[in-house]
N, C-alpha and C positions, 0 to 999 in steps of 0.2 A: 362384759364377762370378767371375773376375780379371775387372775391367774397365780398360781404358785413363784413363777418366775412368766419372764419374757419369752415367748416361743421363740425357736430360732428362724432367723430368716431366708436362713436357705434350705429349712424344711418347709415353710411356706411359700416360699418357689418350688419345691420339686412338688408340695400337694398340690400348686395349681396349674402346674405343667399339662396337664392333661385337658385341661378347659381353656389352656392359648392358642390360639393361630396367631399365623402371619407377624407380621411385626414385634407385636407382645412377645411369643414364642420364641422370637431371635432373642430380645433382650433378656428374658429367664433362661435362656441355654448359655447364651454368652456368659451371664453371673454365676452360672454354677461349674464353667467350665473351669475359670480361674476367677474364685473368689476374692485370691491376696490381689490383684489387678484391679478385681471391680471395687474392690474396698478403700482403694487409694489414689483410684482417675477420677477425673472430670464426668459430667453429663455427656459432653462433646465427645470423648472418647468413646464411650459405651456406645450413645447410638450411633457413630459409622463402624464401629464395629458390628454391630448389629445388623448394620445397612442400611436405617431406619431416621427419623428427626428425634430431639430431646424430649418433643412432646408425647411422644410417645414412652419415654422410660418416667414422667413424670406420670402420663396415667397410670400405669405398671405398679410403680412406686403405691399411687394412692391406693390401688385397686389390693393391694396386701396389706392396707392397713397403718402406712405410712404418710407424712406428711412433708411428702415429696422425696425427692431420687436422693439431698443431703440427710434427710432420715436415715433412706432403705441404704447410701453406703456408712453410713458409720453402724450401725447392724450388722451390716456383714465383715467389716475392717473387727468389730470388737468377735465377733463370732470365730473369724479365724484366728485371732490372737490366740479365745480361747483353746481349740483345738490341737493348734502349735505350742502351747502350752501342757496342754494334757498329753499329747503324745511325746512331749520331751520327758515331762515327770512320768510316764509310763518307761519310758526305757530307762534313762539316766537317774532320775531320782530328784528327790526338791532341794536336797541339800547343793544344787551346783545348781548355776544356772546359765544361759546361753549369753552374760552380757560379762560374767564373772573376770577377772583376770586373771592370770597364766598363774600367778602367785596364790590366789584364791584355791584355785583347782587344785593346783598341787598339795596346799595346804589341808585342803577335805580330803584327799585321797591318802595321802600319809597319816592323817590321825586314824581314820580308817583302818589302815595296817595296822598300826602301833597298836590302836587297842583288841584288833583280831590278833594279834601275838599273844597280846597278854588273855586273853581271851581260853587260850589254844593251852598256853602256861597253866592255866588253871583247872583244865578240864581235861588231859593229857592225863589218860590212869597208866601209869607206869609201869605197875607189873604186868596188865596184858600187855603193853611195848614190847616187855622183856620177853615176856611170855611169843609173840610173835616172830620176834627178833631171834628168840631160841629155833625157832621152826624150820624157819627162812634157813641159816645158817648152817643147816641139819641137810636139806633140801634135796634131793634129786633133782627136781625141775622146780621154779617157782613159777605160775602163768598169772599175769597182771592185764585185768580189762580195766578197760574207763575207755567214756566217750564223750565226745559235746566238748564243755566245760570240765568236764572230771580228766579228759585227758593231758590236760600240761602237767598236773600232779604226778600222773598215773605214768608219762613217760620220764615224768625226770626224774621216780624209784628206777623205772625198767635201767636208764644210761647208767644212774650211779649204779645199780646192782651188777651191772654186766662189767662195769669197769676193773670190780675186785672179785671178779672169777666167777658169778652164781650160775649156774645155769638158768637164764631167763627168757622169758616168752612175753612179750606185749601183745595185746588183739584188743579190738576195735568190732562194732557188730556183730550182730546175731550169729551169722556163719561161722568164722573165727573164732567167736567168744565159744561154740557149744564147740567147736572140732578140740580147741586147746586144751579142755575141759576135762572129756574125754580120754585124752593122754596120760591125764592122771590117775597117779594110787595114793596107798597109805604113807608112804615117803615125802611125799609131793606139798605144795602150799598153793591154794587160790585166791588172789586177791583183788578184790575189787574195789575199786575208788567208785564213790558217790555221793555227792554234797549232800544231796538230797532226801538219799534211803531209798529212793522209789524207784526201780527202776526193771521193767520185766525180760529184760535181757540181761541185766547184773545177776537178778534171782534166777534165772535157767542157768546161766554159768556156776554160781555158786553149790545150786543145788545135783546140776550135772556133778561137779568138783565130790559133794556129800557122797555120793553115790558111788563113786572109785574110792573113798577112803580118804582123801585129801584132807587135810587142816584149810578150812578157809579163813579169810578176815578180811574185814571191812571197814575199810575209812572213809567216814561218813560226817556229816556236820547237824544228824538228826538223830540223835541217840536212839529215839521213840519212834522206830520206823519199821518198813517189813521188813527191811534188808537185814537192820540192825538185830533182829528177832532170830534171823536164820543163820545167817553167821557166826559161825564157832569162837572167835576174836572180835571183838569190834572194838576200834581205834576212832574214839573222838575228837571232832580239831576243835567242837566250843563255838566254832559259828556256823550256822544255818542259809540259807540260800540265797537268803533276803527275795526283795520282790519287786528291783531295778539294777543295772549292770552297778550302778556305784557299792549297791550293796553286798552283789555277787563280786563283786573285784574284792571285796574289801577278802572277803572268804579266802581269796587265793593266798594269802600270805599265809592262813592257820593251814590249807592245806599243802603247802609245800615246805611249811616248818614241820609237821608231821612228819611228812613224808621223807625229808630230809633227817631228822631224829633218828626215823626207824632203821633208815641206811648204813648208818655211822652208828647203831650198835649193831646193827649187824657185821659191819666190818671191823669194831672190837672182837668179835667173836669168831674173826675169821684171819686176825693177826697174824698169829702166831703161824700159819702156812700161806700168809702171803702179805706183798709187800703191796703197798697202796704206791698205785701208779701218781706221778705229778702232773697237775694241771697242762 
């Protein structure tokens, strides 16, 4: 048979799982229990693991199509690499990798930053800033949601805002996020942080917020999104979610320069009756 690729080998242990007894059966449960083990012992290990002789994982071996037990483990030793592979570049990203050194790493993650600054620099419209920064300012209450990932942004507005007098509210979750909402009027400002734009508990906040009158606005890293469409303000940082944590970190520097920006005009704007407290 032409194959596309090499089937993997511990899908052809688990397809044949169901057609082993006895002996066979021990050594296909034992290789699927821990394949990094079986990928890198002996014959001799596997079958007392098993509880069984080598002759027997040597039939096993043949009986999938292998030419002998040094086949069927370097098959499963390269099949788990790949997988330990694939699930790193799924979380972390291919720019790093698991042998890198400490200098490496640091090095990928700082350029990272540096060009989500310059990134944020570029993409950062100013007059809505100003335009929001007026609002806030203005405020009877300001209420600030973010959650997940959106929340280290979202509370390090809420510190700095509370610091130079605003009346400020942070909430988290659905419950919180629709009571806080709620609270609000035409005086008021709702603001939600999301990398993302998408988020059905950002948009019942916001849209609760619409609905008492409120000014809302949204810092967001998806300009072209729903949230972005519904929100009265929207404040872009210029980077987007990406689609492993290296690229999601990279994000956090554009949104806490934003977030930081918006702060410090707001507390130009709020000077003149009050003194900014020191570190």
């Amino acid at each position: 048979m032409i194959r596309a690729a090499e089937p993997s080998p511990l899908q052809l242990i688990r397809d044949a799982l169901p057609t082993l007894a006895g002996a066979r059966r021990r050594v296909a449960q034992a290789i699927l229990d821990d394949p990094f083990e079986a990928g890198r012992n002996s014959i001799t290990w596997l079958a007392e693991l098993a509880q069984t002789q080598p002759a027997t994982v040597t039939r096993l071996s043949s009986a999938l199509g292998y030419n002998g037990f040094p086949a069927l483990r370097a098959a499963v030793a390269n099949e788990g690499g790949r997988e330990i592979q694939a699930g790193w570049e799924s979380d972390i990203g291919s720019e790093i990798t698991p042998t890198d050194t400490s200098e490496q790493v640091m090095n990928v993650l700082a350029g990272h930053q540096m060009r989500a600054i310059r990134n944020a620099m570029s993409a950062i419209d100013l007059p809505a800033l100003e335009r929001a920064a007026d609002r806030i300012a203005a405020a009877d209450r300001v209420h600030i949601f973010g959650e997940w990932g959106d929340k280290p942004p979202a509370d390090e507005l809420y510190m700095r805002l509370l610091r130079i007098g605003v009346p400020v509210w942070s909430h988290e979750g659905s419950y919180a996020a629709k009571i806080g909402a709620e609270q609000l009027s035409a005086s008021d400002v709702a603001i939600a942080v999301s990398r993302s734009g998408e988020s059905q508990i950002a948009a019942e906040f916001l849209a609760t917020a619409q609905s008492n009158s409120a000014v809302t606005v949204l810092l967001t890293g998806e300009v072209d999104s729903s949230l972005a469409r519904q929100a009265d303000i929207v404040l872009f940082t210029g980077t987007a979610g990406g689609h492993s944590w290296t690229e999601y970190f990279a994000g956090r520097a554009s949104d806490s320069f934003l977030a930081g920006l918006l702060w410090m005009l707001v507390a130009q704007r709020l000077e003149a009756s009050f003194t900014l407290p020191t570190e």
